[in-house]
C-alpha positions in Angstrom: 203.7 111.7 29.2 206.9 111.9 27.1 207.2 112.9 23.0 207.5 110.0 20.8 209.4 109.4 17.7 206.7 108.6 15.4 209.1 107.8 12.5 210.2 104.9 14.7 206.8 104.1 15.5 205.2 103.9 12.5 208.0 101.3 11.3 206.5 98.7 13.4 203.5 97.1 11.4 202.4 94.3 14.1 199.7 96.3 16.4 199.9 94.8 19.7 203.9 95.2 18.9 203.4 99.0 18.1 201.4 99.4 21.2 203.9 98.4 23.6 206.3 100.3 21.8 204.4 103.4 22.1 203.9 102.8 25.8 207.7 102.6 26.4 208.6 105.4 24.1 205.7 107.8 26.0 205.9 106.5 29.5 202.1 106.4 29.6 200.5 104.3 32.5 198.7 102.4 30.3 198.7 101.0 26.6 197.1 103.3 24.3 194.4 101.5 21.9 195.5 102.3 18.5 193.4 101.7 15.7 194.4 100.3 12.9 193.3 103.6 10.1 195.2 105.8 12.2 198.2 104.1 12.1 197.9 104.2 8.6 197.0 107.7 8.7 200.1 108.2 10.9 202.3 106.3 8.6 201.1 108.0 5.3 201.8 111.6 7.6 205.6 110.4 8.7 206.2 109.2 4.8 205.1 112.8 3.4 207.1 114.6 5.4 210.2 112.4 5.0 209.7 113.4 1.0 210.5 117.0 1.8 212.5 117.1 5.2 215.5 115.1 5.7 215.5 115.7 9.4 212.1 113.9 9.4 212.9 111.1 11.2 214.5 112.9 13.7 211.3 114.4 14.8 209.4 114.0 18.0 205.7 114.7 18.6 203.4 114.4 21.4 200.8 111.7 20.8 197.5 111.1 21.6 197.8 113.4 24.6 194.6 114.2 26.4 193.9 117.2 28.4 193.9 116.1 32.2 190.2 116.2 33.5 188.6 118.0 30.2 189.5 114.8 28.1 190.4 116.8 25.0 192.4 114.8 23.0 195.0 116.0 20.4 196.5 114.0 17.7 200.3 115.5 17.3 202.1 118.4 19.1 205.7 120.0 19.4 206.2 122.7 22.0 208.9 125.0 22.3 209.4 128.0 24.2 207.4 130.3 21.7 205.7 127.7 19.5 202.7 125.2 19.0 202.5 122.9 16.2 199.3 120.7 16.1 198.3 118.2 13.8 195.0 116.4 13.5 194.9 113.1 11.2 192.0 112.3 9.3 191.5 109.2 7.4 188.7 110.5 5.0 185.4 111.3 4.9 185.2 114.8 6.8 184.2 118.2 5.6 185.6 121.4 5.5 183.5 122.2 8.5 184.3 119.7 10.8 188.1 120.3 10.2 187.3 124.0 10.9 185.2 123.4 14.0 187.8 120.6 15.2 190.7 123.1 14.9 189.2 126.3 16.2 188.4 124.6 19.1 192.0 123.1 19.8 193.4 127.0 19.3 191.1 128.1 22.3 192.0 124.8 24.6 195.7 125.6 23.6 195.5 129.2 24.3 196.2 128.5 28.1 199.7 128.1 26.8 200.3 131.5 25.8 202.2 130.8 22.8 201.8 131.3 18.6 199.8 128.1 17.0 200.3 126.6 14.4 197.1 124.2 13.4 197.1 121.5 11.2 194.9 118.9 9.3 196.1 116.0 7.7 193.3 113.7 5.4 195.5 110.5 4.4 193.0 109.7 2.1 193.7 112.4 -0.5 196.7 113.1 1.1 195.7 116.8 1.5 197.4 119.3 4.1 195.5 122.2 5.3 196.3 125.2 8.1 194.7 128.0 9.8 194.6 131.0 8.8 195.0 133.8 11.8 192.0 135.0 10.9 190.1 131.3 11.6 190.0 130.2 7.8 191.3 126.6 6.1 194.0 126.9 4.0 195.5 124.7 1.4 199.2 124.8 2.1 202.2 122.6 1.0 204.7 120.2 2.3 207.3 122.0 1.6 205.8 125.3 4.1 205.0 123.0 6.5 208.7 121.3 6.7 209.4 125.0 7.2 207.7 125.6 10.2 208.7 122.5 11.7 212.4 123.5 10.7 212.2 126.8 12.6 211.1 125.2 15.7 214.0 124.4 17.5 214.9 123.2 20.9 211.6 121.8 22.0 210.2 120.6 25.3 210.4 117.2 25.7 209.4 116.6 29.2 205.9 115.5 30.9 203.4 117.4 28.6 200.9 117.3 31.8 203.7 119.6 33.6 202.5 122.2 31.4 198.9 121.4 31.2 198.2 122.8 34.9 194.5 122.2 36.2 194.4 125.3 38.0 195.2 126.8 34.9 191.6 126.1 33.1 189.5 124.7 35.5 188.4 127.4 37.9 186.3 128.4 40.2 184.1 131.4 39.7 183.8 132.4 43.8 187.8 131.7 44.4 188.7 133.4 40.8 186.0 135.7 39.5 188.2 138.3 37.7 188.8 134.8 35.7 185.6 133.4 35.7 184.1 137.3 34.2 186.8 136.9 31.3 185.8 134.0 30.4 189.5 132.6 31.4 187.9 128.9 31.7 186.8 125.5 30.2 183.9 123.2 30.6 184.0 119.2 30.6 182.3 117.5 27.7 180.1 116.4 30.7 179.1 119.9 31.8 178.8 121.2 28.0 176.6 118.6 27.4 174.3 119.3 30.4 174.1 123.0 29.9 173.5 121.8 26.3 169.9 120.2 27.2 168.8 122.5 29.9 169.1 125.4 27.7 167.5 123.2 25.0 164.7 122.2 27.2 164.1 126.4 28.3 164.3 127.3 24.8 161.4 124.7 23.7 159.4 125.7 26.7 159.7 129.1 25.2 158.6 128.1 21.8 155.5 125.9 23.1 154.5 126.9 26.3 153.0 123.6 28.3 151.2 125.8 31.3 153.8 124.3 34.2 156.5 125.8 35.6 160.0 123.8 34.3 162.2 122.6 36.9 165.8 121.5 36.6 168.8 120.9 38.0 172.1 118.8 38.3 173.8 117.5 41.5 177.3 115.5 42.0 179.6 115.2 44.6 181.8 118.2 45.9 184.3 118.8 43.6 182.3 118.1 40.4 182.1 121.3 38.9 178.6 122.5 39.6 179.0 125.7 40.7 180.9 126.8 37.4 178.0 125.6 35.3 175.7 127.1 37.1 177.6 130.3 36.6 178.1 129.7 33.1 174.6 129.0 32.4 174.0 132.3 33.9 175.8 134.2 31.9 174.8 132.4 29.0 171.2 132.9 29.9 171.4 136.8 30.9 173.0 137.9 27.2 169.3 138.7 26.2 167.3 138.5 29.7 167.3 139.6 33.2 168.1 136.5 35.6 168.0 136.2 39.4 170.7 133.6 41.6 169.5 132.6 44.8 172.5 131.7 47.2 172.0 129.4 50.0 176.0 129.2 50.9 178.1 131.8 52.7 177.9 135.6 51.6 180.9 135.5 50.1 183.2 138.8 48.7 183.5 137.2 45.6 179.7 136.8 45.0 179.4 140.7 45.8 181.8 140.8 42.9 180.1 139.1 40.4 176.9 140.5 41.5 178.5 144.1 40.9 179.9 143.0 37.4 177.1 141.1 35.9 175.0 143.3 35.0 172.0 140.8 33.7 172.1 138.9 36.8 171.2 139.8 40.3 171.9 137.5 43.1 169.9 136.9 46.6 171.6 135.6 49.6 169.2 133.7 51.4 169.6 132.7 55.3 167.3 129.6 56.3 164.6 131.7 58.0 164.1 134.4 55.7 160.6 134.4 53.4 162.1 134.6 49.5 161.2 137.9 48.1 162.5 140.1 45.0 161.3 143.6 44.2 162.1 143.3 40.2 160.6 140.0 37.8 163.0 137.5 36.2 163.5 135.4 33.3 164.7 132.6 34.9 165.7 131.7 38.5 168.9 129.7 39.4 169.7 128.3 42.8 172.9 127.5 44.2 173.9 125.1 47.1 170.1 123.7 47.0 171.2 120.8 49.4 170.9 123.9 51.9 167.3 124.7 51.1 164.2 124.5 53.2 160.7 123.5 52.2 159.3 127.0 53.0 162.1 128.8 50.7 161.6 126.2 48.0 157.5 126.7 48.4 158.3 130.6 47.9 160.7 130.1 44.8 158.2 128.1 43.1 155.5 130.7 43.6 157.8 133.3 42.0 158.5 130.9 38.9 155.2 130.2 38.6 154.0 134.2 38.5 156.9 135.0 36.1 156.3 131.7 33.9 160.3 131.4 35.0 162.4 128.0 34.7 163.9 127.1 37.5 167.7 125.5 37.3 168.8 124.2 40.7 172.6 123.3 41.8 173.4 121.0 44.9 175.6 118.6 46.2 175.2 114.6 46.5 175.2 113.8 50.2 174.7 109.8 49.5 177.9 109.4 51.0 176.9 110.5 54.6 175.1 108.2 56.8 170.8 108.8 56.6 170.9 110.0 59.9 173.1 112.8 59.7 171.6 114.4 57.0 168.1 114.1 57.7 167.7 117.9 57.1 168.8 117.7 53.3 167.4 119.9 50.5 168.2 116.9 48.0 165.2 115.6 48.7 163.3 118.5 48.5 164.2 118.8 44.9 163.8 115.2 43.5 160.9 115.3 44.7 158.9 118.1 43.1 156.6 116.9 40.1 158.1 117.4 36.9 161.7 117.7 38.0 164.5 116.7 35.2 167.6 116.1 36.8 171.3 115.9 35.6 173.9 114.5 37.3 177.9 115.2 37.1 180.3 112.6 38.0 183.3 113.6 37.1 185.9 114.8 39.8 187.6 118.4 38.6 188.6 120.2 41.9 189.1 116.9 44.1 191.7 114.3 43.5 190.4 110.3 42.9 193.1 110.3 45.8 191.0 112.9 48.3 187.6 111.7 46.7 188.0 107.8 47.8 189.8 108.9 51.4 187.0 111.2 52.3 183.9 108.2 51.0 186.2 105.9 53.1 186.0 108.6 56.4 182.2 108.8 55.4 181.4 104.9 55.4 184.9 103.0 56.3 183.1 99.3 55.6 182.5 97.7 52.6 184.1 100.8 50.9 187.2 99.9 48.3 190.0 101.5 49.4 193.5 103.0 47.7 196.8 101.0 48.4 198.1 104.5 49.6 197.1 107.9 50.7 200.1 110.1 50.5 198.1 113.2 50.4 196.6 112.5 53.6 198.4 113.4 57.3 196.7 111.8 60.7 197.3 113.0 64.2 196.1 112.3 67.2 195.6 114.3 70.2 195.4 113.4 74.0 194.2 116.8 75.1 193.2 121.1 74.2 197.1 121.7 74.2 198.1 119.1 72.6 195.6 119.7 69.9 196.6 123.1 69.7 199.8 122.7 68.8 199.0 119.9 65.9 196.4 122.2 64.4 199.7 125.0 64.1 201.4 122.6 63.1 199.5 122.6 59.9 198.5 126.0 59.6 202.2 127.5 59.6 202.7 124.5 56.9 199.7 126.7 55.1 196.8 124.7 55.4 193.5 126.3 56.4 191.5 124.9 59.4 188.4 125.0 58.6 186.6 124.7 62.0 183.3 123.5 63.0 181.8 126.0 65.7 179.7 123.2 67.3 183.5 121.6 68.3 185.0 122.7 71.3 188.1 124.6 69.7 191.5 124.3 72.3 192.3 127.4 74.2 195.0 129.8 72.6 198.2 129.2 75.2 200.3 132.1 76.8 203.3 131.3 74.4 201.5 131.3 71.4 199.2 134.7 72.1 198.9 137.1 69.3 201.2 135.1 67.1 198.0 132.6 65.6 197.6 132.2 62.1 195.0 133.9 60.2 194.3 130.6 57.4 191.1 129.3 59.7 187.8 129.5 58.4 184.5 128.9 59.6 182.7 125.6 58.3 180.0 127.5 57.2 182.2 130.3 55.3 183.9 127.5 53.4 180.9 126.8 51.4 181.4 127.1 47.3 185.4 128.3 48.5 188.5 125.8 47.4 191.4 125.3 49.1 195.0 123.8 48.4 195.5 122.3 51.4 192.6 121.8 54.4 193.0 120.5 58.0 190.0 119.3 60.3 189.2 118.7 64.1 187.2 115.2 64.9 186.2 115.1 68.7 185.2 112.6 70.7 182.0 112.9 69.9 182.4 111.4 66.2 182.3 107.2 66.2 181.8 104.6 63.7 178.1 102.5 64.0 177.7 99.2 63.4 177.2 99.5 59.9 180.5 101.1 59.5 178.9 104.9 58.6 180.6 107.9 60.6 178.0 109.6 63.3 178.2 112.0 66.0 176.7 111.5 69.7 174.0 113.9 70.4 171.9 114.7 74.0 168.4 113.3 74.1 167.4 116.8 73.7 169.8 118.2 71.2 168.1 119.2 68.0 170.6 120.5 64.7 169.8 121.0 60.7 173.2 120.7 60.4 175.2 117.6 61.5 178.7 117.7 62.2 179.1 114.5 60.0 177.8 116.6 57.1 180.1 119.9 57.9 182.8 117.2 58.1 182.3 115.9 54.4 181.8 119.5 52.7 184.8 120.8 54.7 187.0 117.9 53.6 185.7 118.5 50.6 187.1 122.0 49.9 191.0 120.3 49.6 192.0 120.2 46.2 195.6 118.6 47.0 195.9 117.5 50.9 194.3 117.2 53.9 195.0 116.7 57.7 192.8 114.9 60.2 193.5 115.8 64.0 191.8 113.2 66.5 191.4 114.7 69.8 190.6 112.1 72.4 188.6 109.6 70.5 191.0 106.3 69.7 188.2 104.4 68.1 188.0 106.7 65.4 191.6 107.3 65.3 192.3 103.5 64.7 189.8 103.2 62.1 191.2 106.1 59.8 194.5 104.7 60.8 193.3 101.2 59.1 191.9 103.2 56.7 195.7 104.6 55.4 197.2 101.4 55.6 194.8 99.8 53.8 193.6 97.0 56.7 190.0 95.4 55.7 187.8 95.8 58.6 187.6 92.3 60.2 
């Protein structure tokens, strides 16, 4: 998204005209709906200034732009190399407090720039300018400072505003960044504030007026949705006043031995699949990450803790509707819905995984009756007629700086003489890739993966051959660590191979 000239704009009084116009001067992919009080607003703003600042006209401003994935919208802003100028335009009818709370909050979401703000409100009704202060207070200020400031900004950026709007920038993870994640270096979604909002709401009147059951929570979403943040963050938030526990159901991560070392308030449990839940101390509340991984008996023995503590319980796990019934029969989803009681949440929004990576990896899941993208460019497909040939793909990738993630039930091809003591360390484990993130990931399908007749992806297993973890479902979480590409090798399974091949170039199945 480009600056616009919004002396120009506001020159055009026909709507739909001013739309387009907008479009074309911003380079948006879309029209932006414009109401018809903030053009005035916008108008009145551009006739002000041109009282006081003959360069007015000149003048161009980011408009409208919203923060990708957070959906924080702000009105105007000019960005130099030193500098940001935002202005918010009111109509009428807002208090002092608003206006505070509205520009307090854009200072901390423009922070991530690492430049001096400059934070404006404009209310066209009473045509009345006000700043703030350094020290977080409104000010009354004139026209004639504020042409000042803009004066002294000089040679301002003017290309794609999302360039320096950077995802990775705010939106973090606390097990692949916890230095960042314990400074508080990060933002939630309206989506996530709001669900943190009500749980914390719902533990606080349980506090007040006790109802003589224990109160179970949670929220679930797709990979990439941004749970294990809030989880986190509700951790924190909860342990400012009270001792909380975390039980872990992914991979014992360094990072988690981290934030279990720095958090002082909050003690976490790594919990294998076999292992009877038990704690030494008492907790305020009890959080529990990756619950799609838990069994009956540990969830039976976390409720009996919560219960003897008078504890909430918040639980965090992935949606799995994606994967085919029968390979993910052993799903701790289930579990969870189904206790009595249970309030659940649920995030939808994408932050780590691209709507690019998202739809490929529901199209791998299910490849019928699923809509699929015109294109995939994030997305490479091999295939692979034998171990050395398979070998050589998967380096392929890794020297390009993906990370195979590998699935230890797979047959993994044989390191060859000439490539001895010169592999790659980026591999991981499928089962060590749990709550990580990665830029780029590359899998191995075999052949026993195939598509059944209602189009869902399944694996062959013996008559005998018993697992609580399907290679389907280590498939989808593993795919789901990518934040920008991933790489599919095919090793001696066509069928497959010309299905994701269809999938890429978009052919319907027939």
């Amino acid at each position: 998204m480009k600056p616009v000239n919004i002396y120009a704009l506001t020159r055009i009084c026909d709507p739909l005209k001013l739309e387009r116009l907008e479009r074309q001067m911003s380079k948006r992919n879309r029209y932006l709906k414009i109401k018809e009080w903030e053009i005035e607003g916008l108008r009145a703003f551009c006739d002000q200034l041109n009282q006081v600042m003959e360069t007015a006209p000149e003048l161009d401003f980011y408009y409208s732009f919203v923060m990708p994935k957070l959906g924080k919208e702000f009105d105007l802003l000019r960005i130099n190399d030193d500098q940001v100028i935002n202005i918010e335009l009111k109509s009428g009818n807002v208090t002092d407090d608003a206006i505070l709370k509205q520009l307090l909050q854009n200072r901390y979401y423009l922070a991530t720039l690492g430049k001096n703000m400059y934070s404006y409100t404009y209310v066209s009704e009473n045509d009345r300018l006000v700043r703030l202060s350094n020290g977080g207070r409104l000010i009354e200020t004139s026209w004639e400072d504020f042409s000042k400031i803009l004066s002294r900004q000089t040679d301002c950026y003017d290309g794609n505003i999302e360039e320096l709007f950077k995802e990775d920038k705010y939106l973090i993870s606390p097990l692949t960044d916890p230095g960042r994640f314990l400074r508080q270096e990060y933002f939630l979604t309206s989506q996530q504030k709001d669900i943190r909002r009500q749980i914390l709401k719902n533990i606080r009147q349980e506090q007040e007026k006790p109802s003589g059951h224990v109160l179970v929570q949670g929220f679930t979403g797709l990979p990439g949705t941004g749970k294990t943040i809030l989880l986190y963050d509700i951790a924190m938030q909860l342990s400012i006043s009270e001792r909380i526990c975390v039980f872990h159901f992914g991979s014992h991560a360094k990072e988690l031995e981290q934030l279990d070392e720095r958090l002082k308030r909050v003690d976490f449990y790594y919990c294998e699949k076999t292992q009877k839940i038990e704690t030494s101390k008492q907790y305020a509340a009890i959080l529990v990450d990756e619950g799609h991984r838990i069994t009956q008996t540990a969830l039976t023995d976390i409720l009996a803790l919560a219960a003897e503590w008078k504890a909430p319980v918040i639980f965090s796990y992935d949606k799995e509707d994606a994967i085919a019934k029968e390979e993910r029969e052993h799903t701790g989803a289930d579990l969870i819905e189904g206790l009595s009681g249970y309030q659940k949440y649920k995030l939808t929004n994408r932050i780590r995984l691209n709507s690019e990576l998202s739809s490929f990896i529901g199209c791998v899941m299910g490849a019928r009756d699923r809509g699929h993208r015109k294109e995939y460019p994030s997305v490479s497909l091999v295939y692979a007629s034998n171990d050395e040939e398979t070998w050589k793909l998967l380096q392929k990738f890794r020297k390009e700086e993906y990370i195979y993630i590998w699935d230890n039930t797979i047959r993994q091809p044989a390191e060859t003489t000439e490539t001895a003591g010169r592999e790659p360390q980026n591999r991981i484990e499928t089962a060590e890739a749990t709550c990580r993130e990665f830029e780029k990931v590359v899998m191995l399908l075999d052949d026993t993966f195939y598509y059944d007749g209602n189009g869902n992806l399944r694996t062959k297993t013996g008559e005998n051959e018993k697992t609580e973890e399907y290679k389907v479902r280590r498939l989808f979480h593993g795919l789901s660590r990518a934040k920008k590409n991933i790489a599919l090798v095919i090793r001696e399974n066509e069928p497959v191979f010309d299905m994701l091949l269809s999938i890429l170039q978009h052919e319907k199945e027939k």
